[in-house]
ZAZA-546210 format. One record per residue (C-alpha): residue number from 1; x, z, y. Coordinates in pm, whole numbers, padded with zeros to 5 digits. Layout:
! residues N
   resi        u        w        v
    NUM        X        Z        Y
...
! end
This chain:
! residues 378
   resi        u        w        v
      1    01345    01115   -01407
      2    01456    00785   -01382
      3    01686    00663   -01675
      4    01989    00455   -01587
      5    01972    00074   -01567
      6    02073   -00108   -01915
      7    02207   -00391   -01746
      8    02474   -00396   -01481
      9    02369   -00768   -01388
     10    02147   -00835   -01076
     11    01844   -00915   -01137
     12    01726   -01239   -01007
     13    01330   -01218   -00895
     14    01045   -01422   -00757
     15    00751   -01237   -00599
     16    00456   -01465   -00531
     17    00144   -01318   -00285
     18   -00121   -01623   -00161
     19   -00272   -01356    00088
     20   -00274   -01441    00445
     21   -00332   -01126    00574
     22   -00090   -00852    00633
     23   -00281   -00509    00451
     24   -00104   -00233    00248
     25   -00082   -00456   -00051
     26    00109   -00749    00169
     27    00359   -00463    00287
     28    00422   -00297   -00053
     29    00493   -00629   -00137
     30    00772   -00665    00114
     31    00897   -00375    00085
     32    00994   -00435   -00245
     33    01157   -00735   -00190
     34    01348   -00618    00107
     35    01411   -00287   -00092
     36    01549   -00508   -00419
     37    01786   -00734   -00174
     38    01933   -00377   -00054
     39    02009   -00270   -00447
     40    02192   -00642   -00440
     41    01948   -00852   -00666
     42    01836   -01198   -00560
     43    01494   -01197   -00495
     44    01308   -01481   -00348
     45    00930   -01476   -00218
     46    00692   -01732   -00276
     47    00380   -01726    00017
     48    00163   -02007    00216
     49    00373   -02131    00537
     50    00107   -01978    00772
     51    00058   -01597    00613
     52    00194   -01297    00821
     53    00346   -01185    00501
     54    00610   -01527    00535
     55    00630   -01440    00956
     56    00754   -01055    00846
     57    00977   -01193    00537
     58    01166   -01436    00697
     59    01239   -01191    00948
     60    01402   -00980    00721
     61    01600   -01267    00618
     62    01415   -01292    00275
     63    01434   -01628    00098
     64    01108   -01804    00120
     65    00964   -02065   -00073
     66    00621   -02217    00141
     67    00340   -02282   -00074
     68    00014   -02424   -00015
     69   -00191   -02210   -00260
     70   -00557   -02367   -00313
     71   -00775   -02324   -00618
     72   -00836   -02683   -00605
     73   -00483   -02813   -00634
     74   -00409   -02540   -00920
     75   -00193   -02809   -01150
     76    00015   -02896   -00858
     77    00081   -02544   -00819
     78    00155   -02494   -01142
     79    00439   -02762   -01125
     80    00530   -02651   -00815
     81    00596   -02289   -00944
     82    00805   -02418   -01271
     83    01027   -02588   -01021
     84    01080   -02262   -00789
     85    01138   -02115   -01147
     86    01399   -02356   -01211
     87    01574   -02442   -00922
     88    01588   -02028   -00870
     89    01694   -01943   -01212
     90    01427   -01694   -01197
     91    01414   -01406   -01438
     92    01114   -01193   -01303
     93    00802   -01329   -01156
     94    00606   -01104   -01030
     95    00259   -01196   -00868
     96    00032   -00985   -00673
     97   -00264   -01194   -00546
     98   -00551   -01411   -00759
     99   -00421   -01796   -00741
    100   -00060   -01703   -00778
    101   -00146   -01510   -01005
    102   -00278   -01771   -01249
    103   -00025   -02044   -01169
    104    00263   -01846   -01164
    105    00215   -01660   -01453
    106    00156   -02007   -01673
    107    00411   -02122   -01493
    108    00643   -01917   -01624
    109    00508   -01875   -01986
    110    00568   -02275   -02014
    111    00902   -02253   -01814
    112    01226   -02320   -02052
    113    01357   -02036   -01866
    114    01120   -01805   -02036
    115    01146   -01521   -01695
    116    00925   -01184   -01754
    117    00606   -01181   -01619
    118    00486   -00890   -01416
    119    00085   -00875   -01285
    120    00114   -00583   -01021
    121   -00253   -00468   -00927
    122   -00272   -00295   -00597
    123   -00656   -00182   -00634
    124   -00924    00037   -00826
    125   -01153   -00288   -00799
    126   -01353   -00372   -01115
    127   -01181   -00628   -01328
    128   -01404   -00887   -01458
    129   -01512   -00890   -01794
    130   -01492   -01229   -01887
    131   -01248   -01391   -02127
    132   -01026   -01569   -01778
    133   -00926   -01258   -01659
    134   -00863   -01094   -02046
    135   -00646   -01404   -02019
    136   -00519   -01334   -01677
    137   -00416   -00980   -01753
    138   -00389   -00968   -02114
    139   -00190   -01249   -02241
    140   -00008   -01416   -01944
    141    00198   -01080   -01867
    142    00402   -00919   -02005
    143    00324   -00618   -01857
    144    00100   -00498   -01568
    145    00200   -00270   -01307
    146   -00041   -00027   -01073
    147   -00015    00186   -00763
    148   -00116    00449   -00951
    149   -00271    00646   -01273
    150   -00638    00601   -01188
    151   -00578    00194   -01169
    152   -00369    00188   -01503
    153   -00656    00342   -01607
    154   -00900    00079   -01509
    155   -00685   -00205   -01629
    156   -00670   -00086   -01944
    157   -00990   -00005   -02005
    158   -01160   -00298   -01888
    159   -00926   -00513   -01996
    160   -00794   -00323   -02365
    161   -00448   -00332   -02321
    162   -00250   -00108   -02469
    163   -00075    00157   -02256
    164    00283    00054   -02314
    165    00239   -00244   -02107
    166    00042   -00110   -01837
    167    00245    00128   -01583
    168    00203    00285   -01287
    169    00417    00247   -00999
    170    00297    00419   -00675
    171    00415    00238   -00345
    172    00741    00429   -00233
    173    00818    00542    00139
    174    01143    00484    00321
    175    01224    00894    00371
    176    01453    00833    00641
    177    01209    00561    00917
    178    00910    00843    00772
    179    01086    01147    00914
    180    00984    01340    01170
    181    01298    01467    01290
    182    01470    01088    01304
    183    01091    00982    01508
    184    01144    01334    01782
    185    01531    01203    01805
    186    01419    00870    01944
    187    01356    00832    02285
    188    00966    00734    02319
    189    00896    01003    02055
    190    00739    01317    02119
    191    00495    01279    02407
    192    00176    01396    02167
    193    00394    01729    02201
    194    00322    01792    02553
    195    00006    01661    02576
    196   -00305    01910    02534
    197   -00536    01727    02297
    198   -00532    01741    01973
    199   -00453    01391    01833
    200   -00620    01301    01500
    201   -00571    00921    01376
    202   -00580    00670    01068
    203   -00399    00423    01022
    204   -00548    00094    00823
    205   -00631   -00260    00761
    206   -00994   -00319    00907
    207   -01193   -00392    00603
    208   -01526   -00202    00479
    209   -01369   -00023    00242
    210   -01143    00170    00452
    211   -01462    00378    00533
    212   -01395    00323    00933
    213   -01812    00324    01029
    214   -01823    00745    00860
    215   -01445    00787    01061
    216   -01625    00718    01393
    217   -01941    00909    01236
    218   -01744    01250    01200
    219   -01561    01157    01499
    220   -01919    01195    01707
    221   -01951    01541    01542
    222   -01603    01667    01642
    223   -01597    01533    01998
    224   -01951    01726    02084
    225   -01769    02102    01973
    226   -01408    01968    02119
    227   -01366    01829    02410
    228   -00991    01779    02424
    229   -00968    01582    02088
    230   -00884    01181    02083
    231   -00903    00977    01807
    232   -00660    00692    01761
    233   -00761    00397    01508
    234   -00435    00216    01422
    235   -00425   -00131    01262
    236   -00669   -00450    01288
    237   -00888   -00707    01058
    238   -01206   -00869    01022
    239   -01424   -00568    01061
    240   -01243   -00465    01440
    241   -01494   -00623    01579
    242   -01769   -00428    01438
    243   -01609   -00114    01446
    244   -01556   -00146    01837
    245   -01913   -00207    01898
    246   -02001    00107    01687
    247   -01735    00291    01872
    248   -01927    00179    02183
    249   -02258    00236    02068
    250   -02193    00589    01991
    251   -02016    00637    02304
    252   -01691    00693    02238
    253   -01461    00517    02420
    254   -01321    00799    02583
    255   -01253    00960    02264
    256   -01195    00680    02033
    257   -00888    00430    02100
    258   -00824    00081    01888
    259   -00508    00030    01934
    260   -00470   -00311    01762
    261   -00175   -00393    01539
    262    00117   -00177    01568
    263    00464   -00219    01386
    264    00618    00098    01429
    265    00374    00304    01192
    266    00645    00622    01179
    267    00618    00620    01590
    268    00234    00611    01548
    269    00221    00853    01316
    270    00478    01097    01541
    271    00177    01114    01793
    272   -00122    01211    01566
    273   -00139    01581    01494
    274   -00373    01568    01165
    275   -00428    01211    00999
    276   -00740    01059    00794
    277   -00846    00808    00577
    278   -01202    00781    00507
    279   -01195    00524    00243
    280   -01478    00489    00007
    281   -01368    00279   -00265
    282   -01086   -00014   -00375
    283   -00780    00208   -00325
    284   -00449    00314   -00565
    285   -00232    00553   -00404
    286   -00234    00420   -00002
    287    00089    00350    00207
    288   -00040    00485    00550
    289   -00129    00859    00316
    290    00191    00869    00144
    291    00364    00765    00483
    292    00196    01060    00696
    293    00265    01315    00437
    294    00602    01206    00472
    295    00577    01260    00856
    296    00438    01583    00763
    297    00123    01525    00926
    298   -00176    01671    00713
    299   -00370    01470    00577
    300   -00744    01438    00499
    301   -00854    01193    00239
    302   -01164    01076    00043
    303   -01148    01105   -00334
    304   -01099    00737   -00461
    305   -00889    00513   -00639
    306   -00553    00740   -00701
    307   -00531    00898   -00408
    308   -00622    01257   -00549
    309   -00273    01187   -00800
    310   -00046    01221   -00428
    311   -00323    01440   -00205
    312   -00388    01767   -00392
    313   -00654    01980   -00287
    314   -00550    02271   -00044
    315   -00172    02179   -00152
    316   -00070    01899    00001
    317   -00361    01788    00201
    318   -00756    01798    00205
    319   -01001    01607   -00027
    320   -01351    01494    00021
    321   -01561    01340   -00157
    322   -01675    00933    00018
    323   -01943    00843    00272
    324   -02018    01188    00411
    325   -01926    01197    00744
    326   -02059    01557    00768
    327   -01783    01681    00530
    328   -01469    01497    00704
    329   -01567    01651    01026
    330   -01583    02020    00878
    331   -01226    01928    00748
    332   -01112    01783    01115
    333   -01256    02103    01278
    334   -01147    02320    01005
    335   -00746    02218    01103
    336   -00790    02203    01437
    337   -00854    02523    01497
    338   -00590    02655    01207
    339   -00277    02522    01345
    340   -00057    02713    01062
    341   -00244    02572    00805
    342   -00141    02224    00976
    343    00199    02306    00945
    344    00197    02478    00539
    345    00015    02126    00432
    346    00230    01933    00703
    347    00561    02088    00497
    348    00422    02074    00127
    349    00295    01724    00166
    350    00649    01585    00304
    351    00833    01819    00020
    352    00560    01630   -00261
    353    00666    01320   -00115
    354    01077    01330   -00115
    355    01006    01450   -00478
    356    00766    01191   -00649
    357    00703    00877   -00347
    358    01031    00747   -00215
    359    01107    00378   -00194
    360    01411    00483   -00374
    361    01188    00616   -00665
    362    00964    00309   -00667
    363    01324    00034   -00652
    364    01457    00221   -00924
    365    01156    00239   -01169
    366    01053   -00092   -01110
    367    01446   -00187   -01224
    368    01378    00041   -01529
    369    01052   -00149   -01606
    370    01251   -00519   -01584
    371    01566   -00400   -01779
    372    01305   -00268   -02051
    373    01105   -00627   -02086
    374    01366   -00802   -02007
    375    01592   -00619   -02282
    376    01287   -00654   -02550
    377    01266   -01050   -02513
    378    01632   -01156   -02577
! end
């Protein structure tokens, strides 16, 4: 349960992000902001001129502020930042990737305007264990945020803070886009209905990580016992490439379509009958699982980073362990042939959802978080 906010006042924010791709992280990040703007606080993003991220912000009509972020002009940016601070009359900054990170955060701990600092960490990666990044996590924030329990628990134990500053936040999904009812009302929705084969797909930013090469791997073992199964890989990166060629080399291009970037993930996500992530490492609690639960698509997932803390075993989807493609395709062929137990996890997954992962849930914690800090430095 969420406790009421302590101050009535909006809050007046500054997210930085120096990515120029467009991932899960780069969307949590503007769905926050977009989310925040909705509750009527003044939030203003700080990304380089050229990122997707600022193409997708500005959009939305988000404020931006473009910034050149390079590790070799790190002073400038550090000036650059106290002015944003300044001419913003920033209370929060909140930074999400490595160079804002830095100059941000000293930015605002020499800033006259003394804003809170927030560090939100987006992966299970290892955290360096060198005194810059005790620096960078311990003494620069005020407090770190995660996507979830298993990556509070890696900050804190490779980096010894205590718990009271480190708290999980899982990415929240926008229940009424990630409904399946609103996606079967619209008009293009609906066709995977009438169609005979059984759709199973991912969605996902093509990096290594996301466990694509074992995805195609127990996609060769399905397709040889079921012939009217297609796969659909949604998304693209620097690994499409490679993962075409595999596709090809295993000859599945009949079976296996890349579909490329898409912005209407809920539409997507409509069409796919069971849905899979086959990540082996690097995650907290993923947007595209949280967002096909909430379609009430069941879902199949490795066992990394948090995602076991939102995919329970046999409850609200199916676990397996990473890198054996043998396992995920038992699990494909295991629901496609049990349609009921499609729908039970379809239902329980969307139910565990509306109860613990809504953007709602995510807006209003994060508030809770700021009014705390913010209420404990004045």
């Amino acid at each position: 349960m969420v406790p009421p906010r302590r101050q009535d006042k909006p809050l007046r924010i500054l997210h930085t992000e120096s990515s120029l791709e467009l991932g899960g992280q780069e969307f949590r990040v503007l769905h926050e902001v977009c989310g925040m703007l909705k509750r009527g606080h003044y939030v203003v993003l700080a990304v380089p001129p050229y990122s997707r991220l600022a193409g997708l912000a500005r959009e939305r009509g988000v404020c931006i502020e473009e910034v050149s972020m390079n590790r070799i002009r790190w002073i400038w940016l550090i000036l650059v930042f106290l002015k944003i601070i300044v001419k913003h009359n920033i209370q929060v900054v909140n930074t999400h990737g490595s160079i804002d990170s830095w100059t941000a955060s000293i930015a605002g701990r020499l800033s006259p305007k003394h804003p809170l600092i927030i560090r939100t960490r987006h992966k299970s990666t290892r955290i360096s264990q060198t005194w810059r990044h005790r620096l960078l996590y311990r003494y620069l924030p005020h407090v770190v945020l995660t996507t979830g329990e298993a990556v509070r628990r890696i900050v804190m134990t490779q980096t010894g803070m205590p718990p009271s500053r480190v708290i999980s936040i899982p990415t929240g999904v926008d229940l009424e886009t990630f409904s399946l009812q609103v996606q079967k009302n619209n008009v293009n929705s609906g066709e995977s209905s009438n169609h005979p084969d059984i759709v199973i797909g991912t969605v996902v930013f093509f990096r290594t990580y996301k466990g694509l090469s074992y995805f195609l791997d127990a996609a060769k073992l399905v397709v040889v016992k079921f012939s009217n199964v297609k796969f659909l890989i949604v998304g693209d990166g620097p690994d499409y490439a490679s993962i075409a060629q595999k596709r090809d080399a295993l000859g599945l291009q009949d079976s296996v379509l890349l579909t490329g970037f898409c912005d209407d993930v809920a539409q997507v996500l409509a069409r796919m009958d069971i849905f899979v992530l086959a990540s082996i490492g690097v995650e907290g609690v993923p947007q595209s699982v949280s967002q096909a639960m909430a379609m009430e698509r069941p879902v199949i997932a490795t066992n990394v980073g948090s995602i076991s803390e939102i995919v329970k075993h046999e409850v609200t989807g199916l676990l397996v362990e990473p890198l054996d493609a043998e396992a995920l395709a038992y699990e494909m062929c295991r629901l496609i042939t049990n349609p009921s137990l499609r729908d039970v996890l379809g239902k329980t997954a969307r139910k565990h959802v509306e109860e613990s992962y809504s953007l709602v849930n995510m807006l209003e914690h994060t508030e809770a978080v700021c009014d705390e800090f913010l209420l404990a430095m004045n």
